[in-house]
Every structure is written in structure tokens, then in C-alpha cells.
N, C-alpha and C positions, 0 to 999 in steps of 0.2 A: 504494500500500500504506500499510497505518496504520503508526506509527511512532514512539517516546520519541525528543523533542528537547529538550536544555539551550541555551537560548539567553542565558544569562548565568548568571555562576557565584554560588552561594548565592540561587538563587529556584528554586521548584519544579518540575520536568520536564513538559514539555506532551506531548500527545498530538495527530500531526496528522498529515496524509494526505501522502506525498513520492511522487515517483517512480522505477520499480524501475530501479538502476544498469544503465547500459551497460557491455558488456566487450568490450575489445579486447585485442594485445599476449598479453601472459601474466597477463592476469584472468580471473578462476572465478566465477561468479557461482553461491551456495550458499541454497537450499531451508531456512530451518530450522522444525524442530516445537519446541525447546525450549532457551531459553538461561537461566543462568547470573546472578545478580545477585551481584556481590564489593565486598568492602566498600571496593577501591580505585573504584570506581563513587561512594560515596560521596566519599569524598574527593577525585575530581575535583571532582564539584560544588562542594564546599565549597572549592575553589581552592585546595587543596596541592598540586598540580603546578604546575609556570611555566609550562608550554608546552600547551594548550590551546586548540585552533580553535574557536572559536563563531562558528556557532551547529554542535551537532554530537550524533549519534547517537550515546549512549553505550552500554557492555556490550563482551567482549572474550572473552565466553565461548559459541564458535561452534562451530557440527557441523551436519550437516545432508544435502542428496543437491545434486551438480551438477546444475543447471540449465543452462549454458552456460556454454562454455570461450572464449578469446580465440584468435586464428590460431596463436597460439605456443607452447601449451600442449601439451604431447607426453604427460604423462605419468597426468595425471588428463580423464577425457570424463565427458559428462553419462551420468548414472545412477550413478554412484561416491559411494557414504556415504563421507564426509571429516570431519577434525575442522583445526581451525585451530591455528595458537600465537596467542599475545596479540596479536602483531606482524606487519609486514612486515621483513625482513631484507633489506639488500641485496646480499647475496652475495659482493660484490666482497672487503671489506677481510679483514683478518687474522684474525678472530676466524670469522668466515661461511666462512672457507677451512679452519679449524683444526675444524669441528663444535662450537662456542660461539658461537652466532648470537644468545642472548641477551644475549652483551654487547656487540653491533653499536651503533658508536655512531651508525649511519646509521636507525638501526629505525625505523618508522613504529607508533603503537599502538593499535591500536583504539577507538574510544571516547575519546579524547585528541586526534591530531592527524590520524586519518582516521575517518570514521563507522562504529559499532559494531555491536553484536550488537541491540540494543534492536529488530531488526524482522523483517519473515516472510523477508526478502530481504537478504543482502549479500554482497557484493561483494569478493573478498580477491586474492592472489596464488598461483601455483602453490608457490612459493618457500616459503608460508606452511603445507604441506598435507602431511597423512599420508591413509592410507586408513584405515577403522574395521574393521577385523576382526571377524566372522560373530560373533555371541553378545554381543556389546556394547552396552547400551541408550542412548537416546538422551542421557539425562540423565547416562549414563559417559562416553558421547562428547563432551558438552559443554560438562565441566569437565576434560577430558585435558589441559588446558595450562596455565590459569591453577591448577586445584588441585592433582589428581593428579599429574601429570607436573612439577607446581613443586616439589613437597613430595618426591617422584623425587629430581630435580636436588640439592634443597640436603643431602637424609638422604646419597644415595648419592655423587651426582659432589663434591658440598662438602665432608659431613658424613664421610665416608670409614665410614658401619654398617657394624661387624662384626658375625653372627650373634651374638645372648648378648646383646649392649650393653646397659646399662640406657639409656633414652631417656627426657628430658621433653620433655612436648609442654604449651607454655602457650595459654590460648587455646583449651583443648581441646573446648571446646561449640560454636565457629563454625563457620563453613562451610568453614575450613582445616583446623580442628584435628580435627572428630571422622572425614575422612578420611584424615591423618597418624596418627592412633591404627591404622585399618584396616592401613597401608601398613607403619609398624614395625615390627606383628605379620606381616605377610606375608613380613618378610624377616627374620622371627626376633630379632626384640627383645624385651625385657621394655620392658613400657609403664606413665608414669608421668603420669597426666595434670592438668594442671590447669586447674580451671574457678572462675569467681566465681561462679557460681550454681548451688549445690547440688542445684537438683532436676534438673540434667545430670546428679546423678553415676550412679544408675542407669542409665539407656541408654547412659553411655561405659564403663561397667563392659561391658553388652551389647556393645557397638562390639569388646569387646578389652581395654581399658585392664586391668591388675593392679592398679594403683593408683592412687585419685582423690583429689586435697587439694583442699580449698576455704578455706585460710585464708591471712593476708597473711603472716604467713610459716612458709608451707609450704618455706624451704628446713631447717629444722630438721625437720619432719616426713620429709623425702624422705633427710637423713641419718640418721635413725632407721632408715630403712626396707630403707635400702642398706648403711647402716655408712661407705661413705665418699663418696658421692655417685654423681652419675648421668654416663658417659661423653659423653653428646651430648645437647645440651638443641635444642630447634627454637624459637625466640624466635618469636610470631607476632603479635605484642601491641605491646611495645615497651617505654615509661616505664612503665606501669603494673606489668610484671612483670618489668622489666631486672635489678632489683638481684639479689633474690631470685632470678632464673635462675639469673646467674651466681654465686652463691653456693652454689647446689645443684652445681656441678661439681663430680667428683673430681678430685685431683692429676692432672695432664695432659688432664681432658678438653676438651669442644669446643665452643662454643655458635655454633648458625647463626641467621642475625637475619633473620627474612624477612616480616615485617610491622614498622608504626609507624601505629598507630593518634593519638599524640600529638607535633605535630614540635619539642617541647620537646625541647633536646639531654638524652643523659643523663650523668648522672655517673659517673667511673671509678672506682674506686681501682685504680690499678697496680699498690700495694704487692702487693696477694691474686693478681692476674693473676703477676705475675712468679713469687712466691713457691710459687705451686701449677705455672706451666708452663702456662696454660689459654691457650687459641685463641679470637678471636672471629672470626667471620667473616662476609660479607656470602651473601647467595643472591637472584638476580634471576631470577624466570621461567621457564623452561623452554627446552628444545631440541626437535628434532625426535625424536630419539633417545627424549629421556627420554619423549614424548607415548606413543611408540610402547611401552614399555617398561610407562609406565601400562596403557594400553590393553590390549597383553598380560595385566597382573595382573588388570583388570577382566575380560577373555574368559576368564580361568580361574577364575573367581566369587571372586577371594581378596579383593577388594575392591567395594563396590559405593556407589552415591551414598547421601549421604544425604540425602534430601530435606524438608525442613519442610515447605513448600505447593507449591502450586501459581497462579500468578496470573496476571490478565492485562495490559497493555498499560497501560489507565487506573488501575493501581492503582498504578504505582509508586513514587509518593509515600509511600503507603503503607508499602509494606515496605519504604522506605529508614528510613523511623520505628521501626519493626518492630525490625529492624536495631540501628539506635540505640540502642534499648531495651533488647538484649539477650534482646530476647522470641521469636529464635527459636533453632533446634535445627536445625544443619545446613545448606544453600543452601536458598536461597527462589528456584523456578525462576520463569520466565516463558514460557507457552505460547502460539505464535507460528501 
């Protein structure tokens, strides 16, 4: 099968011919017609993670029909539409027994330290597997963990949304943000988005959003708007919009940090954190729960993908550039 290989970190992704995994034990080997390009894709390449197998299939955003099960696979058989989490889990430790398999410090991740979503075929665990429920498209199934079910996890199990909330979402034109604007509103929040490039702001108005800022400091705009700030901000960004996040909190709100686009540490003031009461917190990943929980809001149309393009295999140099650029609107899939 053809196939995206990184074989060294900061040169460009080859396209070559591999052969289709074998599965034994409690391995799934999954069919896919459409995965997922995220912006941590990039930033593997560019060598901000440490841990990194090369030479290695990157992509982490998986869904597809079984192909073949392993001897020990009881609970999914071939012909089962599946979607994946990011990870393999190891079940065993404290967190994998608690239903918080995303903070497994044993996790294996796709596209990182086992080979990824980049091809027609791969290879996962049962461990790693929900089923796709009837009405769910392919391209809803294929961001259930890394997007949908992330942006789940960090609003709902982190972020503690109550209906009403005011919510900012930064970042809100990428391929996280403009389906956290969908998600907010599905679970009854006011939405507050921010984008650097303006001509987003119309389609995240369509997406949902009430309100769209495009300036560098939109936290005076968003206390204009609210009067005293926004309950839960969704940081998806990182340095570029840290400060100003947390500055748009009201007394006691929340800020969940789940991208870092720049690994320049950022700056605090504590004084403002202590004196207002505001929370910052971390959000990694997804669970199975939360995939299933996405998946659910996609099978009742309350949310759906948003897709930029569509591409294929030898372009993805390209829309990692794309990407970069800020040139697109949404996930930019890859058709397998």
C-alpha cells in the first residue's frame, strides 16, 4: 500500500509503497477512506516532541471498517465501522482502570512512537476502539478523538460547561476551533470566538459563534461585550493568545490550555490569577467515553466536520504549508 513516511524530523514527508501490517494478539487491522491532518502532525515533524520513532507513519486521526481482528479480540470483528483514540493505552495502570486512559503514562501515539493514520491501512488495538454509530460520516468519525471528543474532554470532563456559560474559543478558524464553536453551542453556551484572520469571521458566525474578534487585544472587546468577562476560555493556540485569554476571564473563571502552537514558555502574572480566583488548567486528548459522547452529538447532526479540502497522499507537503499559512478553514482531510 502507498503510504506518508517522515524519515527524519524537519525535511519533507515522502510518499512510498510499505507493506499492509500483520495482526495478531489483540490487533485490529482498520480499512480507512479518510483521515485527519492536525496541526500536532506538524509539529512532530518539526521535532517538538522528544520521543519520536523514525522512520515512521505519521497522522493519528483514524476511523475506518475492520479488516481483521487478532485471536484475542472478542469484542470488535471485521465489518465493524470503528473510530480510534490518538493512542494505544495500556490498560493496566491507575488512570486506564479509573476511565482516564488519556493520561496513561504507558500510551503509545500514533504517528509518534507507533505508525499513523497517513495510509489506506492501519493497524491499532482493541483497547484503542469505539464502534461508529448509524448516521455518522466518515470524516465525523475521523476526527472523534483527536478533535471532537478532545475539545468533549477538556469543555466538559476539565472545563466543568454549564449551560448559559459564556465560552472563548481562540484559534477559532483551525481545524480545533471552528468545531469547539459547533460543540459549545451544542451544549448551550454563548460563543465567543477568536480568529486572526478576518475573513473567518463570517463562516464562524455560520458555524455558531455570537461573537467574533479579530484584534490583538480582543480581551477589552470581549469585556465590552460580556461586562465582566467570559466563564471558560478553550486556549488552542498558546503564546500567541495566552495573555489576552486569560485576561478575558471573569472573576472565578476557567481557562483550559489544549494546544501550543509556540514552545516559548509563557509569562504569568499571578498577581491577576490570585486576585480574580481564575483556574488554569491542562486538557490532553481524549477518552473512550468522550469519543463516544462526540460521536453521539455528530449522529444527532448537532455537530458536523468541517472540512477545507480534500487531498491526496503526495500532497502533503503541501497542506502542511497550507496549514502554516493559515490558509485554511477547518481540517484539511486526506483521502485514502
Amino acid at each position: 500500500m502507498k503510504a506518508s513516511v517522515l524519515k527524519e524530523l524537519k525535511t519533507p514527508i515522502s510518499v512510498e509503497e510499505v507493506e499492509i501490517p500483520e495482526v495478531s494478539g489483540h490487533d485490529v487491522l482498520i480499512k480507512q477512506k479518510l483521515t485527519g491532518i492536525c496541526y500536532r502532525d506538524i509539529l512532530t515533524q518539526e521535532g517538538f516532541f522528544p520521543r519520536v520513532s523514525l522512520p515512521i507513519i505519521p497522522g493519528h486521526e483514524i476511523s475506518g471498517t475492520i479488516e481483521k481482528v487478532g485471536e484475542q479480540v472478542e469484542d470488535f470483528k471485521p465489518g465493524d465501522r470503528v473510530a480510534s483514540l490518538i493512542y494505544t493505552p495500556c490498560g493496566q495502570c491507575e488512570y486506564c482502570k479509573s476511565g482516564n486512559e488519556n493520561l496513561c503514562p504507558n500510551k503509545r501515539t500514533f504517528g509518534e512512537t507507533v505508525n499513523g493514520g497517513y495510509a489506506q491501512y492501519i493497524k491499532t488495538t482493541d483497547k484503542s476502539l469505539v464502534k461508529v454509530p448509524e448516521g455518522v460520516g466518515d470524516a465525523e468519525a475521523s476526527i472523534s478523538a483527536c478533535v471532537t471528543g478532545m475539545i468533549y474532554n477538556a469543555m466538559k470532563r476539565v472545563g466543568g460547561l454549564v449551560e448559559g456559560e459564556n465560552v472563548l474559543i481562540s484559534g477559532a478558524g483551525g481545524g480545533v476551533g471552528t468545531h469547539a464553536i459547533q460543540i459549545a453551542k451544542a451544549l448551550g453556551a454563548h460563543v465567543i470566538a477568536k480568529t486572526s484572520s478576518p475573513w473567518k469571521a463570517e463562516k464562524l458566525y455560520g458555524l455558531g459563534a455570537d461573537l467574533v474578534v479579530t484584534s490583538e487585544n480582543f480581551d477589552k472587546e470581549i469585556k465590552q461585550h460580556t461586562g465582566d468577562g467570559v466563564h471558560l476560555a478553550l486556549e488552542s493556540v498558546g503564546l500567541p493568545t495566552f495573555d489576552k485569554t486569560l485576561r478575558s476571564l471573569r472573576t472565578g473563571g476557567r481557562m483550559v490550555v489544549i494546544g501550543n502552537v509556540d514552545p516559548t514558555p509563557v509569562p504569568l502574572p499571578l498577581g491577576l490569577i490570585i486576585l480574580k480566583g481564575n483556574k488554569i488548567m491542562g486538557s490532553i486528548s481524549s477518552t473512550r467515553e468522550d469519543m463516544k459522547a462526540a460521536l453521539q452529538l455528530s449522529a444527532e447532526g448537532k455537530i458536523s466536520a468541517m472540512v477545507h479540502r480534500k487531498i491526496k497522499l503526495d500532497d502533503i507537503n503541501e497542506a502542511f504549508a497550507e496549514m502554516k499559512g493559515k490558509m485554511s478553514l477547518g481540517r484539511i482531510m486526506i483521502e485514502l
